[in-house]
DSSP file (Angstrom, degrees, kcal/mol; ACC not computed):
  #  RESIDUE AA STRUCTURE BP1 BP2  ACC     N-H-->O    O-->H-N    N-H-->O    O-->H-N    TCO  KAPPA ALPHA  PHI   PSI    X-CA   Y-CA   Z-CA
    1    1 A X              0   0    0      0, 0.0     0, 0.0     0, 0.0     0, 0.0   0.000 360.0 360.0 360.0-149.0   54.0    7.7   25.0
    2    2 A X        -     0   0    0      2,-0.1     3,-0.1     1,-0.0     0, 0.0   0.578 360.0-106.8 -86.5  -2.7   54.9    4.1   24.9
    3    3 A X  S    S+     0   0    0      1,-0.4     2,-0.5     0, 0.0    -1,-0.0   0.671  82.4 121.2 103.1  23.2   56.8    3.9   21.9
    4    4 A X        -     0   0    0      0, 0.0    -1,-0.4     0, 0.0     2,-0.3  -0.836  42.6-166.2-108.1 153.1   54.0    2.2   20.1
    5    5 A X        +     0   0    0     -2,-0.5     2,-0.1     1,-0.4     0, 0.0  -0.797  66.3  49.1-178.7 140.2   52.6    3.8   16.8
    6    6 A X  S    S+     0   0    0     -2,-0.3    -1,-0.4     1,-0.2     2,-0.3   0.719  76.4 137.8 -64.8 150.7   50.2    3.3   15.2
    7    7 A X        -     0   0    0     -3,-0.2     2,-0.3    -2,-0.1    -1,-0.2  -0.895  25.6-166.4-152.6 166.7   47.1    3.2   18.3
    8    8 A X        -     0   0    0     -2,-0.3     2,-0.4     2,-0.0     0, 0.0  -0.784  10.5-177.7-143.1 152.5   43.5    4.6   18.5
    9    9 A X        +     0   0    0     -2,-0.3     2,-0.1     2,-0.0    -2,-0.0  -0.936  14.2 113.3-140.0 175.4   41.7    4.9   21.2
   10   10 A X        -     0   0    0     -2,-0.4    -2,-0.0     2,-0.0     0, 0.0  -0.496  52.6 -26.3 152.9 144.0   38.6    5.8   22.2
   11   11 A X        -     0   0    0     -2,-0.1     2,-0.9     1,-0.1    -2,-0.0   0.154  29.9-164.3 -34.6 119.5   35.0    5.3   23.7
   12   12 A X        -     0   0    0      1,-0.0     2,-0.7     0, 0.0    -1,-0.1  -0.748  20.2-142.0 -96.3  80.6   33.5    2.1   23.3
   13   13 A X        +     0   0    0     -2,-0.9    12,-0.4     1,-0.2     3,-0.1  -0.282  28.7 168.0 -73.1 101.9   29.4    3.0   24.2
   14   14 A X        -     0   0    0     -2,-0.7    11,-0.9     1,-0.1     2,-0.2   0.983  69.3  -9.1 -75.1 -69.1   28.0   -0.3   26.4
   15   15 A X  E     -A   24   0A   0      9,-0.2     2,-0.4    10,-0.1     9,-0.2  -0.628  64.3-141.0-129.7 150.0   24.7    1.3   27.5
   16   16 A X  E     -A   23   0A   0      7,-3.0     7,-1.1    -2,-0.2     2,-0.4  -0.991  14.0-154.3-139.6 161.0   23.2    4.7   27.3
   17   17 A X  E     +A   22   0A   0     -2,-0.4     2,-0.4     5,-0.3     5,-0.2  -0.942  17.2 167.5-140.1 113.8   21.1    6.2   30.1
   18   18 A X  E >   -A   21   0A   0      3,-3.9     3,-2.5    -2,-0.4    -2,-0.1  -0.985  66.4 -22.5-137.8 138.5   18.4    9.0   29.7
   19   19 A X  T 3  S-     0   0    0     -2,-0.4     3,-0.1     1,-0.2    -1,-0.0   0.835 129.2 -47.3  46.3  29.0   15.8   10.2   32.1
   20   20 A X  T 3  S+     0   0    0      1,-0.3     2,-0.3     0, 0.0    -1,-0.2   0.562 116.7 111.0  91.0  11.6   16.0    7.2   33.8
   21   21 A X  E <   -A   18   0A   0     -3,-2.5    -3,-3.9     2,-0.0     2,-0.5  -0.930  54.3-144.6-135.2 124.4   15.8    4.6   30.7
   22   22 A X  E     -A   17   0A   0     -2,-0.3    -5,-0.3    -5,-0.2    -3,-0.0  -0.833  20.7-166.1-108.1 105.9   18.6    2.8   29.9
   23   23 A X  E     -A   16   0A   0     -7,-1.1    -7,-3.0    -2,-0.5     2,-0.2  -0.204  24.9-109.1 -69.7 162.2   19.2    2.0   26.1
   24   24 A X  E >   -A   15   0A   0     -9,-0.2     3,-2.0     1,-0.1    -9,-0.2  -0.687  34.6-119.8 -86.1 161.3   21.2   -0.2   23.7
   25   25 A X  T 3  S+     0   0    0    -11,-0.9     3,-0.3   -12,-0.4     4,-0.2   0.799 108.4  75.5 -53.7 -47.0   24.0    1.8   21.7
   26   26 A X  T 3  S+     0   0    0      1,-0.3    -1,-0.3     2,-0.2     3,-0.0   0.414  82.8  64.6 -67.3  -5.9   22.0    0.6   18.3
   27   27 A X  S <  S+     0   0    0     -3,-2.0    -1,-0.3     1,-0.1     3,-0.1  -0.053  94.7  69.6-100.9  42.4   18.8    3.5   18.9
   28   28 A X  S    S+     0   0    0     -3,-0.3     2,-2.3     1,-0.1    -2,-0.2   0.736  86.3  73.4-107.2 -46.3   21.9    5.9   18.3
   29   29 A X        +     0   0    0     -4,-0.2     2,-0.5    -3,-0.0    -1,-0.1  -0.427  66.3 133.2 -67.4  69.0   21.9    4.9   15.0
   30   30 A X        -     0   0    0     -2,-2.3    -3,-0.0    -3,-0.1     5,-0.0  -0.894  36.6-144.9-143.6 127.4   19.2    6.3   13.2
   31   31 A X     >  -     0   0    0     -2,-0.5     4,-2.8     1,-0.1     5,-0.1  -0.147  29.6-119.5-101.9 178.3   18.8    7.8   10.1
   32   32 A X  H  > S+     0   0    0      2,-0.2     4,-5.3     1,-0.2     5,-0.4   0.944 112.2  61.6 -52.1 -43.9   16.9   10.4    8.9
   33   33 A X  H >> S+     0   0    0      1,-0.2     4,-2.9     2,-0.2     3,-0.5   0.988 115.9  46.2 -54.2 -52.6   15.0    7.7    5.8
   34   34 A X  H 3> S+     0   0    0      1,-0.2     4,-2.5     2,-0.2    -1,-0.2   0.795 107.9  49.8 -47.2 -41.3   13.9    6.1    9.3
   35   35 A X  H 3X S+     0   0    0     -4,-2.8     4,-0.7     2,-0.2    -1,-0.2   0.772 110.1  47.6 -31.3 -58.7   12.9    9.1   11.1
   36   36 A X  H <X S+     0   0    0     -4,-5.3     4,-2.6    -3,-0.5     3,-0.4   0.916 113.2  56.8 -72.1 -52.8   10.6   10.3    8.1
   37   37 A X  H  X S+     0   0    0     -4,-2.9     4,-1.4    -5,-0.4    -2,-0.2   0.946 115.2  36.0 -42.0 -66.3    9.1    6.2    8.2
   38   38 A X  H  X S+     0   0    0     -4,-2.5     4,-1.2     1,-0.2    -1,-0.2   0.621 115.1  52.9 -74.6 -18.2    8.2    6.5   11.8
   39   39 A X  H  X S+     0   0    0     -4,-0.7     4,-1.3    -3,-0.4    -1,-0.2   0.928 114.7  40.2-121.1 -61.4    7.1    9.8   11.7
   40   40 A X  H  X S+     0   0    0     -4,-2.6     4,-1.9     2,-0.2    -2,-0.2   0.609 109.0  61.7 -29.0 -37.2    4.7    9.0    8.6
   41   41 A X  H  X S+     0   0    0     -4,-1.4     4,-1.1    -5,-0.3     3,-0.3   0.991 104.7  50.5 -78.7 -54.4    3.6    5.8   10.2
   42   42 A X  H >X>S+     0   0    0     -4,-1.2     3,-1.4     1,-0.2     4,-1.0   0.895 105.7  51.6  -9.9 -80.7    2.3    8.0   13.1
   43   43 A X  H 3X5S+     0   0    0     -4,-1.3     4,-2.1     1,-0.3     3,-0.2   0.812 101.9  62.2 -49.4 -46.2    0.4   10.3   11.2
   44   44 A X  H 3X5S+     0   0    0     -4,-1.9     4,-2.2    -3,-0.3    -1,-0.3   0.877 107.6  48.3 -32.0 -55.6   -1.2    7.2    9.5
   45   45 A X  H <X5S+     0   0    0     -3,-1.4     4,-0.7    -4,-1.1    -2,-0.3   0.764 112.7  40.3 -68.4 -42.3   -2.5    6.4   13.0
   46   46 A X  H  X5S+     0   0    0     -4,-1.0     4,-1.7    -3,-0.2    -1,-0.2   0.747 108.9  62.0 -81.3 -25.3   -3.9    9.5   14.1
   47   47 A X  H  X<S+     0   0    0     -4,-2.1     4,-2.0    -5,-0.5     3,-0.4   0.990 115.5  32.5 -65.5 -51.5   -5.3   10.2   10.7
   48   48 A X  H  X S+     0   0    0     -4,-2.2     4,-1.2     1,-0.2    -2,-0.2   0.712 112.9  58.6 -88.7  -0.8   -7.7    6.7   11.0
   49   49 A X  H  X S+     0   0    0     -4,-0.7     4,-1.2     2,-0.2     6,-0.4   0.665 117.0  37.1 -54.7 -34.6   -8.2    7.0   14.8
   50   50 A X  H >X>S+     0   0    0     -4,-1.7     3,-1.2    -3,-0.4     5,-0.8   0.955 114.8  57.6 -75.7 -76.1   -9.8   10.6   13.8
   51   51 A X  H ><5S+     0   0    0     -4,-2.0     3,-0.5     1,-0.3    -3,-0.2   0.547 110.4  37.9  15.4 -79.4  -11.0    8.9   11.0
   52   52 A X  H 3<5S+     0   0    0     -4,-1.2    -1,-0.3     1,-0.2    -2,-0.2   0.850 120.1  43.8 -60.5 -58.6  -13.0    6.3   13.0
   53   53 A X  H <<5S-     0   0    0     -4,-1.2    -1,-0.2    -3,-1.2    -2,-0.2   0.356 108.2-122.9 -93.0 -24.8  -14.3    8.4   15.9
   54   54 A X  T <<5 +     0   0    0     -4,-0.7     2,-0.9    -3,-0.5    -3,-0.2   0.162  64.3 136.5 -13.8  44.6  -15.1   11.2   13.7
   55   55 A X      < -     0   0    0     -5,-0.8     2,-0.4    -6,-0.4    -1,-0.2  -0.745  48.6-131.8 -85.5 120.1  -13.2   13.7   15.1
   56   56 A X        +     0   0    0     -2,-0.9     2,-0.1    -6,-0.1    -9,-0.0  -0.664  30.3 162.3 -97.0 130.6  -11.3   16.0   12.4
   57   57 A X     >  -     0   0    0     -2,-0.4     4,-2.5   -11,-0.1    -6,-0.0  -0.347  58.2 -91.8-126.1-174.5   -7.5   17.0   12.4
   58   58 A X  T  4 S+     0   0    0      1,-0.3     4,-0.4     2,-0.2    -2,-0.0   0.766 130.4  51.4 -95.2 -22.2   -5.2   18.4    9.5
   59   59 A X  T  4 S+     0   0    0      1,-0.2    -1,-0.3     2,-0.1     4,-0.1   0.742 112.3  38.3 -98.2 -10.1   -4.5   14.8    9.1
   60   60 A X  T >> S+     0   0    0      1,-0.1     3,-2.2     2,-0.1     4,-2.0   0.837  99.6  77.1 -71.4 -45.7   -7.8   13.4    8.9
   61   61 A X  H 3X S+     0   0    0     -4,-2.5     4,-2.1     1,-0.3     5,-0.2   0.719  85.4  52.7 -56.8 -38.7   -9.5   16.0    6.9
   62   62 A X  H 3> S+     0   0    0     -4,-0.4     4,-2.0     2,-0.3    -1,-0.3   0.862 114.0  50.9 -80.6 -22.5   -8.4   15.5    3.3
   63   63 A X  H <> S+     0   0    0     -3,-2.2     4,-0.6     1,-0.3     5,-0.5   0.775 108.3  51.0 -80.2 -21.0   -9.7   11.5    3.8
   64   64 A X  H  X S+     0   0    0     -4,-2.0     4,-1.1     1,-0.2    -2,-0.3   0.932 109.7  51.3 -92.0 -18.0  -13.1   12.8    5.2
   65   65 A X  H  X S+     0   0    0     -4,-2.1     4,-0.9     2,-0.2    -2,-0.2   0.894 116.7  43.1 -79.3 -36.5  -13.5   15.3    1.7
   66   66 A X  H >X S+     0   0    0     -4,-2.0     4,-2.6     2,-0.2     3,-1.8   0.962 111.3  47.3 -89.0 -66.3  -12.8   12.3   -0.3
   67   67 A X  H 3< S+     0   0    0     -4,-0.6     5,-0.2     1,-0.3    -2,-0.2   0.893 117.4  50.7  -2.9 -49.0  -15.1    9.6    1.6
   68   68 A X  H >X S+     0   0    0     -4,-1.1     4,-1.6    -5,-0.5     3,-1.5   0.982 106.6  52.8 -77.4 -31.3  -17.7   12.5    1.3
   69   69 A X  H <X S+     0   0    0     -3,-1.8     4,-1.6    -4,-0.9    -1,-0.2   0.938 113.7  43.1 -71.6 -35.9  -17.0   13.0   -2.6
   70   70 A X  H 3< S+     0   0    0     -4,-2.6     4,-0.4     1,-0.2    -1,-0.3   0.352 105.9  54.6-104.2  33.0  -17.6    9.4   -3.4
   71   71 A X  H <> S+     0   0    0     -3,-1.5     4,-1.8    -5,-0.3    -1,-0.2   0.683 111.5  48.3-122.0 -31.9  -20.4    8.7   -1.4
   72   72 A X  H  < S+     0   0    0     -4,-1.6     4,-0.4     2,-0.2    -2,-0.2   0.696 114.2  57.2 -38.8 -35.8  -22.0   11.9   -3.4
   73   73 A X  T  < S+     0   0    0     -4,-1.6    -3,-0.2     2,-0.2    -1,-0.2   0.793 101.6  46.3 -14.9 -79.4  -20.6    9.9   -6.2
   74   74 A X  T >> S+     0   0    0     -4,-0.4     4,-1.7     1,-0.2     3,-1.4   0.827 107.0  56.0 -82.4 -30.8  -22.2    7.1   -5.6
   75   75 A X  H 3X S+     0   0    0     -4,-1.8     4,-1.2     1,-0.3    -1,-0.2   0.850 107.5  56.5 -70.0 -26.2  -26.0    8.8   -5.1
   76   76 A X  H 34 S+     0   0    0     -4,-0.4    -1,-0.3     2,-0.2    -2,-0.2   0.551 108.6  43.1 -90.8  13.1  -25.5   10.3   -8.5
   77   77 A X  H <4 S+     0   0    0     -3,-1.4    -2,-0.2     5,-0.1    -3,-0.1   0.636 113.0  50.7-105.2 -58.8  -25.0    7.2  -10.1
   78   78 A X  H  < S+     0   0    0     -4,-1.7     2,-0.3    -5,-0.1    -2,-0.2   0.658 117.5  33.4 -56.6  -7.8  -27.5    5.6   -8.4
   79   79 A X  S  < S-     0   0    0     -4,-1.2    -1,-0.0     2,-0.3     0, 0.0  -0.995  92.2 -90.1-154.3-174.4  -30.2    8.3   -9.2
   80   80 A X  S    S+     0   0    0     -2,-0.3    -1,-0.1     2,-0.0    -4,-0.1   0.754  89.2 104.4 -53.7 -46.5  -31.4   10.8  -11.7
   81   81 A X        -     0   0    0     -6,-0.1    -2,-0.3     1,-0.1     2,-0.2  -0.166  49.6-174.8 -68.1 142.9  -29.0   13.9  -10.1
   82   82 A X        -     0   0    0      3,-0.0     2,-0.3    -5,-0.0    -1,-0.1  -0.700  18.2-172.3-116.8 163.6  -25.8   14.8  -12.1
   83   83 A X    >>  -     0   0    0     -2,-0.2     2,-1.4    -7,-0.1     3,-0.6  -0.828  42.3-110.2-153.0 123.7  -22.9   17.0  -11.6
   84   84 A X  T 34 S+     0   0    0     -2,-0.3     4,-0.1     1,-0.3    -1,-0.0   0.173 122.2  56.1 -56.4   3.3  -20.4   17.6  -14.3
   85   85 A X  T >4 S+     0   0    0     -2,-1.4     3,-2.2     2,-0.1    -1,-0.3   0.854 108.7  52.7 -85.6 -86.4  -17.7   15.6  -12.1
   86   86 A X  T <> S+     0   0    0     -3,-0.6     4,-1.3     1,-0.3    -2,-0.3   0.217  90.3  78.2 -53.2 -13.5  -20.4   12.7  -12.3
   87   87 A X  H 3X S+     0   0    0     -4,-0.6     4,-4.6     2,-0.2    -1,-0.3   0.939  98.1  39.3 -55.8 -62.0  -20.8   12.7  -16.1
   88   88 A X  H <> S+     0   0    0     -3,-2.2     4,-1.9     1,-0.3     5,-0.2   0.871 107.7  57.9 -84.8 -27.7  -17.8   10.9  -16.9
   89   89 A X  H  > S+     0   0    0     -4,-0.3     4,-0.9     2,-0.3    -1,-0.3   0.951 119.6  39.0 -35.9 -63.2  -17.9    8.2  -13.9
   90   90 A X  H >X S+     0   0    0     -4,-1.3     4,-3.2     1,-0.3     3,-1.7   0.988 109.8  54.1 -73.3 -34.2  -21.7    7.3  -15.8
   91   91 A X  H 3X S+     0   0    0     -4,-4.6     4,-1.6     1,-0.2    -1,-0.3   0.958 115.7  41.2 -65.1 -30.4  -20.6    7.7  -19.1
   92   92 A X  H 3< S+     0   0    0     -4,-1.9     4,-0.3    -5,-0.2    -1,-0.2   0.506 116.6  52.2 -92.7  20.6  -17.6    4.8  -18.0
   93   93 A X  H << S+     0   0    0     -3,-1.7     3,-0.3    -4,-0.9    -1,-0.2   0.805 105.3  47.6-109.1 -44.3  -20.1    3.1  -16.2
   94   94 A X  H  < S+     0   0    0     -4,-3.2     2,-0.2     1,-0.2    -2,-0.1   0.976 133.7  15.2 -53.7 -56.7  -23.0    2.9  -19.5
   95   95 A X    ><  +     0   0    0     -4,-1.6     3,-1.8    -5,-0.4    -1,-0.2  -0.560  58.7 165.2-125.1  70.7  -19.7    1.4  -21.9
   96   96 A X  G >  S+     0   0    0     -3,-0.3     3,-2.9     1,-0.3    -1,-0.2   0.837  76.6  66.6 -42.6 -53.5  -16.9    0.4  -20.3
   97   97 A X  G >  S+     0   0    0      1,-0.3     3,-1.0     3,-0.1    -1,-0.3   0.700  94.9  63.5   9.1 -58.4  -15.7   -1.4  -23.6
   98   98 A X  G <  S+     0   0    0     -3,-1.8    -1,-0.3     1,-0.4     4,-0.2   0.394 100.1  48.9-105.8   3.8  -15.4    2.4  -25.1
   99   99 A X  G <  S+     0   0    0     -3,-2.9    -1,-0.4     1,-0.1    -2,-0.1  -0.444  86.9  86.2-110.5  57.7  -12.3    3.7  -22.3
  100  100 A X  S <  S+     0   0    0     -3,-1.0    -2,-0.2     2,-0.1    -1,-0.1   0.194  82.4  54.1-117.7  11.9  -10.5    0.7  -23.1
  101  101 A X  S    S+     0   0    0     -4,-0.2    -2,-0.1     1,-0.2    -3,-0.1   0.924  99.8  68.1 -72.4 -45.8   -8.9    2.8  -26.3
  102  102 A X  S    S+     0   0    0     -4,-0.2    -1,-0.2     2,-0.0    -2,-0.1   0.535  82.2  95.2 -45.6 -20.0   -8.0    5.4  -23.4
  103  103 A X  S    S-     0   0    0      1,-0.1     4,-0.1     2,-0.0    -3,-0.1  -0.447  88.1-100.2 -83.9 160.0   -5.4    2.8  -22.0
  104  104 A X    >   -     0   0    0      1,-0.1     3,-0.9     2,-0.1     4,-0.3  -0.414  22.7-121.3 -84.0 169.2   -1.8    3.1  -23.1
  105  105 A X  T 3> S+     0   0    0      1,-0.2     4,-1.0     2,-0.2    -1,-0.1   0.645 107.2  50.8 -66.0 -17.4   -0.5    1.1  -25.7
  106  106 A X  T 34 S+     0   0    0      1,-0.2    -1,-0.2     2,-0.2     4,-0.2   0.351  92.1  70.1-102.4  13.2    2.3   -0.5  -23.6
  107  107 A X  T <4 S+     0   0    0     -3,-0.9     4,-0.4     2,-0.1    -1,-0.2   0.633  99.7  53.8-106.9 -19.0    0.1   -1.5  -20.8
  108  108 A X  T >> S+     0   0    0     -4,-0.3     3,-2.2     2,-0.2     4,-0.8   0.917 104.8  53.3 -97.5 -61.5   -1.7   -4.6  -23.7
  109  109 A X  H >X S+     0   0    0     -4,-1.0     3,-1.6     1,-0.3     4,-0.9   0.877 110.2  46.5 -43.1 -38.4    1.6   -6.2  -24.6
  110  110 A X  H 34 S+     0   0    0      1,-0.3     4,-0.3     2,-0.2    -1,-0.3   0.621 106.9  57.5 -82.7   1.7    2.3   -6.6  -21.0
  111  111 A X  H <> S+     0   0    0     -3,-2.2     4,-0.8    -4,-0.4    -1,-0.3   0.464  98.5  64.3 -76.2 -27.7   -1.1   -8.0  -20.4
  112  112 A X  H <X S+     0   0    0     -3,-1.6     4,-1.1    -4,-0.8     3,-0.3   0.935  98.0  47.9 -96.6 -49.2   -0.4  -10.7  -23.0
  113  113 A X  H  X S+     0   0    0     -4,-0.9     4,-2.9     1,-0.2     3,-0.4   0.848 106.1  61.7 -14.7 -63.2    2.5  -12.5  -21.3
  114  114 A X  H  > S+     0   0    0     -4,-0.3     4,-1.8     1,-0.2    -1,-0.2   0.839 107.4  47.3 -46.1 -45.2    0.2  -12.4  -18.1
  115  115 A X  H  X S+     0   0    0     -4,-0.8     4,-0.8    -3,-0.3    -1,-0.2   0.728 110.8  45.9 -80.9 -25.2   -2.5  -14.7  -20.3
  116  116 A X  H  X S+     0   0    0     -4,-1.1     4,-1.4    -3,-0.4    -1,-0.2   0.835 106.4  53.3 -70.6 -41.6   -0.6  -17.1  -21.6
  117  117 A X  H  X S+     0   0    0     -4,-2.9     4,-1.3     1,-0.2    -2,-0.2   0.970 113.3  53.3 -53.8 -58.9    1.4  -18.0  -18.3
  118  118 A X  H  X S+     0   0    0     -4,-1.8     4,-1.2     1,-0.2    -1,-0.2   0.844 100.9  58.5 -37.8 -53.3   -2.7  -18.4  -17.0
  119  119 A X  H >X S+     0   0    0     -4,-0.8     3,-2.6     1,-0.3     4,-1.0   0.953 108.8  49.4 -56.9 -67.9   -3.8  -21.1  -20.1
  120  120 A X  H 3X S+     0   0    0     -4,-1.4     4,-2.9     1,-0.3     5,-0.4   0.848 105.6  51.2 -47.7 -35.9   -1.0  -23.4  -18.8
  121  121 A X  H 3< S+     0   0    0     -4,-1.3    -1,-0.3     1,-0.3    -2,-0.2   0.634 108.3  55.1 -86.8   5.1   -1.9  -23.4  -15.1
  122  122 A X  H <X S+     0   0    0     -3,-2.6     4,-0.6    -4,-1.2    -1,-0.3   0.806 104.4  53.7 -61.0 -49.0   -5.4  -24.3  -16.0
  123  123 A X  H  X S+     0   0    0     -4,-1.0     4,-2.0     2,-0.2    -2,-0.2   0.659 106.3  49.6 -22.0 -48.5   -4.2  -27.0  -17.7
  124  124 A X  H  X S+     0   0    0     -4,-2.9     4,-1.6     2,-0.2    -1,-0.2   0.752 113.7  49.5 -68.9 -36.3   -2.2  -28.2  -14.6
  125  125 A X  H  > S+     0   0    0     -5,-0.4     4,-1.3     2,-0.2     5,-0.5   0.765 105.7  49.6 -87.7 -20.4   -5.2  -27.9  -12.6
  126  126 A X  H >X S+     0   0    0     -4,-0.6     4,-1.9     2,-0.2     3,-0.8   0.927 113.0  53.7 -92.4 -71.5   -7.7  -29.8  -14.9
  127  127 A X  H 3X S+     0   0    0     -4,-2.0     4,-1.3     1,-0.3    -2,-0.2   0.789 111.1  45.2 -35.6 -52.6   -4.7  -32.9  -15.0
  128  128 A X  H >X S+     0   0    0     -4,-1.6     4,-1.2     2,-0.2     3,-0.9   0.930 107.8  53.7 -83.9 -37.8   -4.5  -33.1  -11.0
  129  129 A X  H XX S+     0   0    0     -4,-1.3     4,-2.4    -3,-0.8     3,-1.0   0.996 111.5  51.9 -89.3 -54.4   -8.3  -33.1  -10.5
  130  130 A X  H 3X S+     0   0    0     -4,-1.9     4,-0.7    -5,-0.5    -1,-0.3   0.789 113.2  43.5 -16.8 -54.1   -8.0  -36.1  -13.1
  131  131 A X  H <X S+     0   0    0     -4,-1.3     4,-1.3    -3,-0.9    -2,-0.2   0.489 108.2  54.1 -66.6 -21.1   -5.7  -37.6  -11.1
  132  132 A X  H <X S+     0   0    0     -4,-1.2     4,-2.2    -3,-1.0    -2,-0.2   0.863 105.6  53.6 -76.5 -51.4   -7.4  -37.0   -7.9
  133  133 A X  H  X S+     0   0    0     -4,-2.4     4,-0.7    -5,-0.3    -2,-0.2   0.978 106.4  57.3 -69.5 -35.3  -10.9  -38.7   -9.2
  134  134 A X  H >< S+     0   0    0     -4,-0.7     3,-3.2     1,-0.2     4,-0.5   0.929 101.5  56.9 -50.6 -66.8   -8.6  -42.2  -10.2
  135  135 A X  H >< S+     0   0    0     -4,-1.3     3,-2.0     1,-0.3    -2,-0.2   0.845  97.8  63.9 -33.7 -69.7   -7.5  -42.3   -6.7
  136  136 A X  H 3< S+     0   0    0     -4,-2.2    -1,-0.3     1,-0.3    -2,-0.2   0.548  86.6  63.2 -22.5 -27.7  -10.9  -42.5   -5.9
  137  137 A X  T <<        0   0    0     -3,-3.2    -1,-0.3    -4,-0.7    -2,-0.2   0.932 360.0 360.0 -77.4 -49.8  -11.7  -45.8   -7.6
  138  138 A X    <         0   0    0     -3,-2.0    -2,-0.2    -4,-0.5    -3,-0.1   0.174 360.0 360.0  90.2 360.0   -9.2  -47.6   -5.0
């Protein structure tokens, strides 16, 4: 060779050319997590275009069996017919108060935080509307 060591060569890709479309190098680079995202994002779209239109596909269908369940749902709560599904929906609907045992125990400590942070910024808001009505006076 030329008496140089170490060297590399190799292809440098400017442009790439398919069917008659020329791309940048950077839609070479594409991984699978991206693949499964576009590919899912798709499906989204045909599922509520079916959706809408009310034409049904493999990807619409499981949204039109639940739409139909809670709109059955909702007529047995709103009249006398039951279904043994529909029981527990009215029973949380008569006492809400009586599934709040049913929540887990780590879900009220982190609730608590939440309520205090709230008291202050009530506070903050009842001072500037104080301040707001002085301005007023001129």
């Amino acid at each position: 060779m030329l008496n140089i060591s170490p060297f590399s060569f190799g292809l440098v890709i400017q442009q790439v050319f398919d069917n008659g479309s020329i791309y940048n190098p950077e839609v070479l680079d594409i991984t699978e997590e991206t693949l499964h995202s576009r590919f899912l994002e798709g499906v989204r779209n045909v599922a509520s275009v079916c959706l809408q239109i009310g034409y049904p596909t493999v990807a619409s269908v499981p949204h039109s069996i639940i739409n139909g369940y809670k709109r059955v749902l909702a007529l047995s709560v709103e009249t006398d017919y039951t279904f043994p599904l529909a029981e527990k929906v009215k029973a949380f609907l008569a006492d809400p108060s009586a599934f709040v045992a049913a929540a887990p125990a780590a879900a009220a400590p982190a609730a608590a935080p939440a309520a205090t942070t709230a008291a202050p910024a009530k506070v903050e808001a009842k001072e500037e509307s104080e301040e707001s009505d002085e301005d007023m006076g001129f």
